[in-house]
C-alpha atoms as one frame of an Amber mdcrd trajectory, in Angstrom:
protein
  72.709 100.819  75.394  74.946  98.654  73.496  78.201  97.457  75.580  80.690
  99.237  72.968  78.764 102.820  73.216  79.340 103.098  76.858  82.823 104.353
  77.001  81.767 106.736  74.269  79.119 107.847  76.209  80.719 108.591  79.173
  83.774 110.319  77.373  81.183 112.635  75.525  79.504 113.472  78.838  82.852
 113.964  80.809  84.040 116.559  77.913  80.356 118.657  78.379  82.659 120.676
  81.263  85.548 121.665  82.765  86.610 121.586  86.023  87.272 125.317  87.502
  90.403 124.857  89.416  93.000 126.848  88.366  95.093 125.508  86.443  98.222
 125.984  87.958 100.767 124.532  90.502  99.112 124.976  94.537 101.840 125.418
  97.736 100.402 124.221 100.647  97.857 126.896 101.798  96.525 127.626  98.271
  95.953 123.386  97.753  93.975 123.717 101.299  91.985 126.429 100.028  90.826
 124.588  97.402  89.501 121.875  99.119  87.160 123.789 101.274  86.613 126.094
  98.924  85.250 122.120  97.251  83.657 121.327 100.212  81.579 124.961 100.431
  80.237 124.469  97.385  78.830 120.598  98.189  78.506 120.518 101.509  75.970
 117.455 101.555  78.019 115.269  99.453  81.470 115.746 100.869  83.555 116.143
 104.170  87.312 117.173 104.389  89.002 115.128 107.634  93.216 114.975 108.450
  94.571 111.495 109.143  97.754 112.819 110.455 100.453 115.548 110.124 103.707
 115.573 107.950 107.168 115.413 109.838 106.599 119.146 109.140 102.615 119.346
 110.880 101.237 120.147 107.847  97.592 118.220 107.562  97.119 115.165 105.511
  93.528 116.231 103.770  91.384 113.550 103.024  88.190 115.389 100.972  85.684
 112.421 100.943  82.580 112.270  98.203  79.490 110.591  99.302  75.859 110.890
  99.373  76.049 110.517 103.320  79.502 112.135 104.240  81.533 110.452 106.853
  78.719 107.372 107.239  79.928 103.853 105.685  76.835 102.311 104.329  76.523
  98.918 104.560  77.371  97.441 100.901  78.176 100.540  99.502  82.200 100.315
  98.867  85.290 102.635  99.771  87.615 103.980  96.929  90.846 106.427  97.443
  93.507 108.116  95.434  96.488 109.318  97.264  98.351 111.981  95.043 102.118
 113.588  95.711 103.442 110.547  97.392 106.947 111.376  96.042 107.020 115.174
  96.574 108.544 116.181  93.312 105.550 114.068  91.666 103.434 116.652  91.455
 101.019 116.180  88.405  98.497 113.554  90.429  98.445 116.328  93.229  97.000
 118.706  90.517  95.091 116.167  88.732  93.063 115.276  92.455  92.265 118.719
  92.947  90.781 119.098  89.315  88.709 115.775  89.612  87.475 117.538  92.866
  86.386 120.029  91.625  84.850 118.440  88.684  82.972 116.420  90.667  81.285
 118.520  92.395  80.116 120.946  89.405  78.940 117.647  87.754  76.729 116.558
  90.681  75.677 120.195  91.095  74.519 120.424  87.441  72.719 116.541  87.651
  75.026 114.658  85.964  73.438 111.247  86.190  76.678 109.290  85.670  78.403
 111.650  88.780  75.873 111.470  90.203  75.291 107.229  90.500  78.861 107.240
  91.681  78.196 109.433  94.584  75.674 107.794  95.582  77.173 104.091  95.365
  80.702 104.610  96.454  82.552 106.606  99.009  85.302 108.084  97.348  88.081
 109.380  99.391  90.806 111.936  97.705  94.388 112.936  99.476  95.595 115.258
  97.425  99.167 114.975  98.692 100.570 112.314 100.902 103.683 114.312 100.925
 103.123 118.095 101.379 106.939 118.877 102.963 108.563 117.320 100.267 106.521
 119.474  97.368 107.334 122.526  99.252 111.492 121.123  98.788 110.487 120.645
  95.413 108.206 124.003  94.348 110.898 126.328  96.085 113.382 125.291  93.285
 111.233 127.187  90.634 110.408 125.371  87.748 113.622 126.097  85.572 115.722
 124.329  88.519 113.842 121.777  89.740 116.611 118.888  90.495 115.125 115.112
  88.928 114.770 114.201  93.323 114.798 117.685  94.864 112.178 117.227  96.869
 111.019 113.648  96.295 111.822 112.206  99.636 110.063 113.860 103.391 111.335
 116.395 105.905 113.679 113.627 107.222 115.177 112.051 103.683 112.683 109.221
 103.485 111.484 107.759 100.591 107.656 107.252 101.489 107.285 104.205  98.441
 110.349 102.385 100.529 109.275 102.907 103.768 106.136 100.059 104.608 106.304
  97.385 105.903 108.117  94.446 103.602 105.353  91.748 104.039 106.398  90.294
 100.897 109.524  89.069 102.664 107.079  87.269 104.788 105.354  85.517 101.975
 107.723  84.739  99.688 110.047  83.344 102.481 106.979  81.719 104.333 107.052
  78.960 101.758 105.743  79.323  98.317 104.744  82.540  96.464 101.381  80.701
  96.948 101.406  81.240 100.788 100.098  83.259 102.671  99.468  86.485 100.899
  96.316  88.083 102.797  96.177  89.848 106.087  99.703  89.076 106.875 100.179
  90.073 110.268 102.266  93.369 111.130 106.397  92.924 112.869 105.725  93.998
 116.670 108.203  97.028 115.891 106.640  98.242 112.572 105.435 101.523 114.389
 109.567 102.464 115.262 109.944 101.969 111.604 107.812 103.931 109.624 107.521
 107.852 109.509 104.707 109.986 110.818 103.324 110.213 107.059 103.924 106.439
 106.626 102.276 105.587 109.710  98.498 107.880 109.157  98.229 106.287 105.881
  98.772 102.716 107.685  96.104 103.448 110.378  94.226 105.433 107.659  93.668
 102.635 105.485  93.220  99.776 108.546  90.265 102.167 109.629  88.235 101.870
 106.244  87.430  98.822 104.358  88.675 100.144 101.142  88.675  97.754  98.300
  89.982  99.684  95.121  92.653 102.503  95.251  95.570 104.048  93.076  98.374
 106.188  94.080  99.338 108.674  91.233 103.367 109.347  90.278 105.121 110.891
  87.770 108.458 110.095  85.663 106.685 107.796  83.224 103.712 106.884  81.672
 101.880 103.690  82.609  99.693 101.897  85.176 101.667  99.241  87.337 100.034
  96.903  88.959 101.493  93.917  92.073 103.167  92.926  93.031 106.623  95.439
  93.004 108.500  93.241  94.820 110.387  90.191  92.705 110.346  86.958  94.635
 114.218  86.645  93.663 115.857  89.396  94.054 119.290  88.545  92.097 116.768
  90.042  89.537 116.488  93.489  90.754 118.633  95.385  88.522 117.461  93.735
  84.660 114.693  95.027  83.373 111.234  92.699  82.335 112.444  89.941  83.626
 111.391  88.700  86.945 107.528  89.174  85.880 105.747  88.361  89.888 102.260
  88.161  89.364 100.109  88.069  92.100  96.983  85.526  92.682  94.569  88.226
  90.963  96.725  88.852  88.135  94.464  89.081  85.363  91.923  91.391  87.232
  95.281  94.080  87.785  95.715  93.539  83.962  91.954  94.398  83.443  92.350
  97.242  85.664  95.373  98.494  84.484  93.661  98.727  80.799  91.289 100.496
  82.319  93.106 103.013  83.167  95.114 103.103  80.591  92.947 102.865  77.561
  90.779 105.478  78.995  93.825 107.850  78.941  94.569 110.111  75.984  97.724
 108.443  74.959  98.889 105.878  78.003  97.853 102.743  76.048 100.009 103.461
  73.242 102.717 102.263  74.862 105.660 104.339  73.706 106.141 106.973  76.396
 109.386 108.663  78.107 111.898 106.417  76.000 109.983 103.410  77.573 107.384
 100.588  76.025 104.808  98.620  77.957 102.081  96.739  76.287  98.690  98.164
  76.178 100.654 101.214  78.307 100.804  98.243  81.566 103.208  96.831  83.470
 103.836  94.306  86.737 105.613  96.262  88.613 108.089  93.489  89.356 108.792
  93.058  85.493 109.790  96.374  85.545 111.995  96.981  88.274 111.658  95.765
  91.705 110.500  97.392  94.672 110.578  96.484  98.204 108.420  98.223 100.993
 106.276 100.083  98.388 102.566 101.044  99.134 100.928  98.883  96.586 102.150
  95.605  97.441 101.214  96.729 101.279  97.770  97.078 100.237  97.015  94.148
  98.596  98.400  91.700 101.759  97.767  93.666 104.705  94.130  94.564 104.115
  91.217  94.364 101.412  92.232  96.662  98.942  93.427  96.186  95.583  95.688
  99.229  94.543  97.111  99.954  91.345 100.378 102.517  90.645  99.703 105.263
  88.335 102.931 106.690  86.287 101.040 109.875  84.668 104.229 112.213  83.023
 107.512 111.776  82.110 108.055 115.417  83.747 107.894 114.399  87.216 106.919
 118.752  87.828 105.278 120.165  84.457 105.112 123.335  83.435 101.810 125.261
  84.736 101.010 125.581  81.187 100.745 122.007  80.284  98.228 120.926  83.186
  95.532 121.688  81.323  96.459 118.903  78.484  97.434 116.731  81.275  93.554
 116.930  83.194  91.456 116.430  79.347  93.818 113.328  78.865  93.112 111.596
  82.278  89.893 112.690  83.038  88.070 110.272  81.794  90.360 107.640  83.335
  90.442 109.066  86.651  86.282 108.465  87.152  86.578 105.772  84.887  89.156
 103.552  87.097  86.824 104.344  90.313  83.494 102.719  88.571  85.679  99.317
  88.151  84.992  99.287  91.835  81.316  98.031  91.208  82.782  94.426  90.102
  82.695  91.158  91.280  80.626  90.478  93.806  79.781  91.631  97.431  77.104
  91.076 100.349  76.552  90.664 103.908  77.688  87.893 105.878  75.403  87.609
 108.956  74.638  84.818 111.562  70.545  83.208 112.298  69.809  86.450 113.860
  70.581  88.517 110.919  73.543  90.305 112.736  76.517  91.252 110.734  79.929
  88.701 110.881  82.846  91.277 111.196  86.249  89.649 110.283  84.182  86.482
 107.736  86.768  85.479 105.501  85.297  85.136 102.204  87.452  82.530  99.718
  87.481  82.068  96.178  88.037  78.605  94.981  90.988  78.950  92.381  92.175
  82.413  93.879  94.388  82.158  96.693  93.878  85.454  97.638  90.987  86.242
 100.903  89.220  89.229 101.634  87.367  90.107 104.823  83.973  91.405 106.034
  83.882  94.617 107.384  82.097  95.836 110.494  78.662  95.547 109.560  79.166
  92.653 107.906  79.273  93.424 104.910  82.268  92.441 102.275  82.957  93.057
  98.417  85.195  90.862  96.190  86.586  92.133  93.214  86.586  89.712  90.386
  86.114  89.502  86.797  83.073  87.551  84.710  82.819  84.075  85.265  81.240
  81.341  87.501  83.032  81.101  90.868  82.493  78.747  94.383  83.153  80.985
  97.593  83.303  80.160 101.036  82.146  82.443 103.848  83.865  81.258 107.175
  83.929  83.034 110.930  85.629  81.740 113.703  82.216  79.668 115.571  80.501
  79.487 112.721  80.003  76.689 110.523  81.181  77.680 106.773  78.900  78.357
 104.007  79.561  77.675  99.885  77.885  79.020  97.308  78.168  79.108  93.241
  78.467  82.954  92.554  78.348  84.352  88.971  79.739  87.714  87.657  78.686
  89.553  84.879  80.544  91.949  82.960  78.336  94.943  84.873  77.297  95.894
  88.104  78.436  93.756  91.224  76.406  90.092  92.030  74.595  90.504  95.076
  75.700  86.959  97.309  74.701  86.925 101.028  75.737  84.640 103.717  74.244
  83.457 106.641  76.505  81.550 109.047  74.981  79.042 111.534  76.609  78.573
 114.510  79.168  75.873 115.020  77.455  73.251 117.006  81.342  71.842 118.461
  82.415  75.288 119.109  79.785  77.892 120.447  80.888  81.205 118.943  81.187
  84.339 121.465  77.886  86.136 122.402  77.264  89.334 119.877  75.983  91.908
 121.406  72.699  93.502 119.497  74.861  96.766 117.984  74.578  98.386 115.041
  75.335  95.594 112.872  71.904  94.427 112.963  70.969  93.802 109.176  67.656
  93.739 108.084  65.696  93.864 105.217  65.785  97.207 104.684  69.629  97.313
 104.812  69.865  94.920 101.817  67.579  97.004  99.674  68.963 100.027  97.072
  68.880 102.981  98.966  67.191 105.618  98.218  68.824 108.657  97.317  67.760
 111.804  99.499  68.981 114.445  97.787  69.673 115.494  94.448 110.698 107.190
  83.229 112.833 108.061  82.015 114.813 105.170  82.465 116.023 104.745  85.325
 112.622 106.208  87.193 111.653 105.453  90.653 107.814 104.665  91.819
């Protein structure tokens, strides 16, 4: 099929359906429902797990999508959305729940396109990051709701302020060209965060996730890193203190994604704002310090856009409908530009799997790791790169890797052993690749101005 009638393609088969979620606003116990009323209906290709409790001990509900629920598969990669960060942000909550639900009745009814993603990523959905603060914000009514009633957590926190500032650490490390991967975390970062804060930390230091958006409301636009300006005498003008980060023309990409894929985002002219193909660096915008974004992309592997999806931060029941046809598309749209780039194992003469192999692009000063099997993915866009795989007792390995515009490049690495410095015995676990392991699998079944990220 010709490159150009993809998109079509897919938008023709995403508009075959509708999702059959309500479509209206869910408390607490009614958003619950629906996820395992999700998960009864697909039981083999989804599980529903809590990484924590609000201030409040209400559950934070992961629903996860996969062909083998609650297994990571070696080369297969992780995606999540995290809705209702800000608790009076309420349209992503809605939107999760309706791509939920939509992708289960696809998969049900064959849908090869659902159905391919199912079975080559593990998608992970949190509905709401911030369930106390939406119940702040839903008990207003919606002819009263204040423009922040609600928007902070049970103890007055604002969740997008409240990570830890590693771009503090970079930028005054040296150069913006420092270290910006894996920073290390303060020893008192725990006594700093709150409870919701702190499951999404361990949360997302427990999977190897390597594409992710958080969904907002109060404007329309995708915002990409970094949020943080490098000078901060900057911080109150507006597109001006543009900070990109080392993958800055992959966020673009992404952000166009997104953004072209929705019904009217790429316009540009929303909510008495205008951003260029409907993007923005965060940064040029306004800047942000301790946001969730800019944690992502230096404290682990995962590149994480912002999504702005309203200008009413909590619409009107009656206009969710709208809202779902015009970012369908874009929501299962954005999670295919995970299959990019390239990705592989890492493994040493005995075919076991390198955890921790930091895998460098020449030009990008930007690492990513291996995961536990051994197994790694790099997000990049077409071209011809050089990348180093190097592991503490191993001797490093380079490569010529090139992308092309589809699927991921498959580029494995085997590591042999430094001959100065013996590496540490590996025990014979389950990161034993073989063969079999590097093969397809088969599949067993069938803002306003003024508005705050």
């Amino acid at each position: 099929m010709a490159g150009w009638l993809r998109p079509l393609a897919g938008t023709l088969l995403l508009l075959e359906v509708a999702a059959a979620v309500s479509f209206l606003h869910h408390r607490y116990e009614e958003m619950v429902r629906a996820l395992f009323r999700v998960q009864s209906e697909c039981p083999y290709v989804t599980r529903i797990y809590s990484i924590g409790r609000s201030v409040e001990g209400r559950h934070l509900y992961v629903l996860e999508f996969s062909d083998y629920p609650g297994i990571h598969e070696p080369l297969e990669p992780e995606f999540k959305y995290v809705g209702n960060m800000h608790g009076n942000e309420v349209l992503g909550r809605e939107l999760l729940l309706q791509l939920s639900e939509f992708l289960c009745e696809e998969y049900r009814r064959g849908s090869e396109r659902v159905t391919r993603l199912l079975h080559d990523t593990r998608i992970h959905i949190m509905p709401s990051m911030n369930p106390d603060g939406y119940e702040v914000a839903a008990n207003q009514g919606p002819d009263a709701i204040g423009y922040l009633t609600g928007r902070n957590n049970a103890n007055g926190v604002d969740l997008n302020r409240n990570f830890p500032d590693l771009n503090t650490f970079m930028y005054y490390s040296g150069e913006i060209s420092g270290p910006n991967h894996h920073i290390p975390l303060p020893d008192n970062w725990k006594s700093q965060v709150e409870p919701e804060t702190l499951a999404v930390i361990q949360w997302i230091g427990s999977y190897n996730f390597v594409l992710s958006a958080n969904l907002h409301g109060g404007a329309v636009v995708a915002n990409y890193p970094y949020d943080k300006s490098q000078d901060q005498r900057f911080r109150s003008h507006r597109r001006t203190a543009n900070t990109p980060t080392p993958d800055d023309k992959l966020f673009q990409k992404l952000a166009k994604t997104y953004s072209y894929a929705h019904g009217w985002m790429h316009r540009g002219w929303n909510c008495g704002d205008y951003f260029v193909d409907g993007i923005t660096n965060g940064a040029s915008w306004y800047s942000l310090s301790k946001g969730m974004q800019d944690f992502n992309y230096l404290y682990t592997n995962c590149f994480e856009i912002t999504l702005e999806l309203s200008c009413n931060k909590f619409p009107p029941k009656e206009d969710l409908e709208r809202q779902w046809m015009a970012n369908r598309e874009a929501l299962v749209a954005f999670i295919e530009e995970i299959h990019q780039g390239i990705k592989g194992m890492v493994t040493d003469e005995n075919n076991n799997g390198i955890a921790g192999a930091v895998i460098s692009v020449q030009g990008i000063s930007h690492d990513v790791t291996s995961g536990e099997m051994g197994d790694y993915f790099r997000l990049l866009l077409p071209g011809t790169y050089t990348v180093t795989a190097s592991a503490e007792g191993y001797q490093p390995q380079t490569v010529a890797a090139t992308v092309g515009p589809a699927a991921a490049s498959l580029v494995h690495f085997q590591l042999k052993q430094d001959v100065v410095k013996k590496a540490p015995e590996r025990k014979a676990s389950g990161t034993r690749t073989n063969n079999k392991t590097l093969q397809k699998k088969v599949v067993p079944r069938a803002v306003r101005r003024g508005t705050q990220r």
